[in-house]
N, C-alpha and C positions, 0 to 999 in steps of 0.2 A: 573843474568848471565852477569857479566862483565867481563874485563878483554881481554887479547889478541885476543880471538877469539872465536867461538861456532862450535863447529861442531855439521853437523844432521846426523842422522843413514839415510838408505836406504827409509823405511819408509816414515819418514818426509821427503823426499827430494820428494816423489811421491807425498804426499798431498800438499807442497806446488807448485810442477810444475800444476799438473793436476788443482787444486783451481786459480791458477795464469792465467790459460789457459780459462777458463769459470768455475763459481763457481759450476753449475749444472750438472758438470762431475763427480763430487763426488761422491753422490747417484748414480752416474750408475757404475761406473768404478767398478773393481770388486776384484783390490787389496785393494779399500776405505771402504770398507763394516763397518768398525768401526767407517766409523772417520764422522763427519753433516760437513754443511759449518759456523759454530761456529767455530769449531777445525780450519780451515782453518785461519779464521781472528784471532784465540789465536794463531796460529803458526806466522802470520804474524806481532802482536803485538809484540812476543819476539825477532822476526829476525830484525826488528827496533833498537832496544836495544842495538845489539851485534855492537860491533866496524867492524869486518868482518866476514863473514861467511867461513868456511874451510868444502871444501871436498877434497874427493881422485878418482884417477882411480877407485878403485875397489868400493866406491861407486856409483858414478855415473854409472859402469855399470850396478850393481845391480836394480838400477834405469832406467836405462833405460832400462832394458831387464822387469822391472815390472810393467813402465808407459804404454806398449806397447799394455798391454792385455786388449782392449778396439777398438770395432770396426771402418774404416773410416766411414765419414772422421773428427773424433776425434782426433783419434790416429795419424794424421798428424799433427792437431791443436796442439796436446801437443807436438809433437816431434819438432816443433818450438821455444814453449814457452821453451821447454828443451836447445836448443841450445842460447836462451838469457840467460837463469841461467847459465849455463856452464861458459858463456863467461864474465859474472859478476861476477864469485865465483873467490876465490882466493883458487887453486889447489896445494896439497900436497901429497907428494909421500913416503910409504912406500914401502920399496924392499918385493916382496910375500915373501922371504926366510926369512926375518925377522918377519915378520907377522906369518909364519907356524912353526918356533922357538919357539914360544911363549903357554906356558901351555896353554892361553885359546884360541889359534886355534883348539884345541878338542873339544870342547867345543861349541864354537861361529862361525864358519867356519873363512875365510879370510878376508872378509870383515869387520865384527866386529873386528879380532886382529887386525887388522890395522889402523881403529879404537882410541883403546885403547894405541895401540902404538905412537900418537899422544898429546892426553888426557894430560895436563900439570897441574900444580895449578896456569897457566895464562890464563888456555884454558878451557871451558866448553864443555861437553857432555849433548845434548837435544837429548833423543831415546823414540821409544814407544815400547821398548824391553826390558822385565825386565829382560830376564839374561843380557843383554849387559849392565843394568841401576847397577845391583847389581853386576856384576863383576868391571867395573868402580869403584864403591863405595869401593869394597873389595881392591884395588890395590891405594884405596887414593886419585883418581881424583874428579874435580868436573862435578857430572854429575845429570842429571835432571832427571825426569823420566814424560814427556810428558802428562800422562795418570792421573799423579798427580794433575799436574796443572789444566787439564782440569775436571777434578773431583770439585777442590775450585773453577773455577770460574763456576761450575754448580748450587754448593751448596751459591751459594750468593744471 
């Protein structure tokens, strides 16, 4: 995943703040329930990689309205760790009217068109969402599918 930049879906932005905040929030938190603290240092290996990471408003709310559901004083700890990411990502803005134009806002809510509406052949798509992973795919960009990766480096 080279190239201009990497965007993360909503998802991966919560495993990497929560993981980045204390790795042992994982197993508790209750939007992580999928994911060990492996997944965390694979997520961190890849975000190494990328030249810069991109998100958006509507991710980060996403994110932060799903980092949240985790009792104090946790949920303090992370909503810190959240405002260092914030202020180290480099932020990108879809108009929602543009985002909600789009076939796969039926589909995918806003968050995800907006998303895809990003999605370049300089820019990578890393999600743990396989319609977000397969519609990317359908529309041509390059996009990862998270759950993949983390599969091969289980099977090694």
């Amino acid at each position: 995943m080279s190239g201009d930049g990497l965007l993360l879906d909503a998802n991966l932005l919560v495993l990497l703040i929560v993981g980045g905040t204390r790795r042992d929030l994982i197993g508790r938190h209750k939007r992580l329930k999928a994911f060990a603290q492996e997944d965390f240092d694979l997520l961190q290996q890849i975000i190494a990689r990328a030249v810069r990471v991109i998100v958006t408003p509507n991710t980060l709310t996403e994110a932060s309205n799903l980092m949240a559901q985790i009792e104090d004083p946790a949920r303090s700890e992370i909503r810190e760790t959240f405002r260092r990411v914030v202020v180290a990502s480099e932020e990108e803005y879809v108009p929602s009217c543009d985002a909600v134009s789009s076939v796969e806002f039926l589909r995918l809510g806003l968050t995800d068109a907006g998303l895809l509406q990003l999605v370049s052949g300089s820019r990578s798509l890393l999600t743990s969402d396989l319609d977000l992973y397969l519609e990317a795919l359908r529309s041509g960009a390059a996009a990862v599918n998270f759950n993949h990766v983390r599969l091969q480096g289980y099977l090694r």
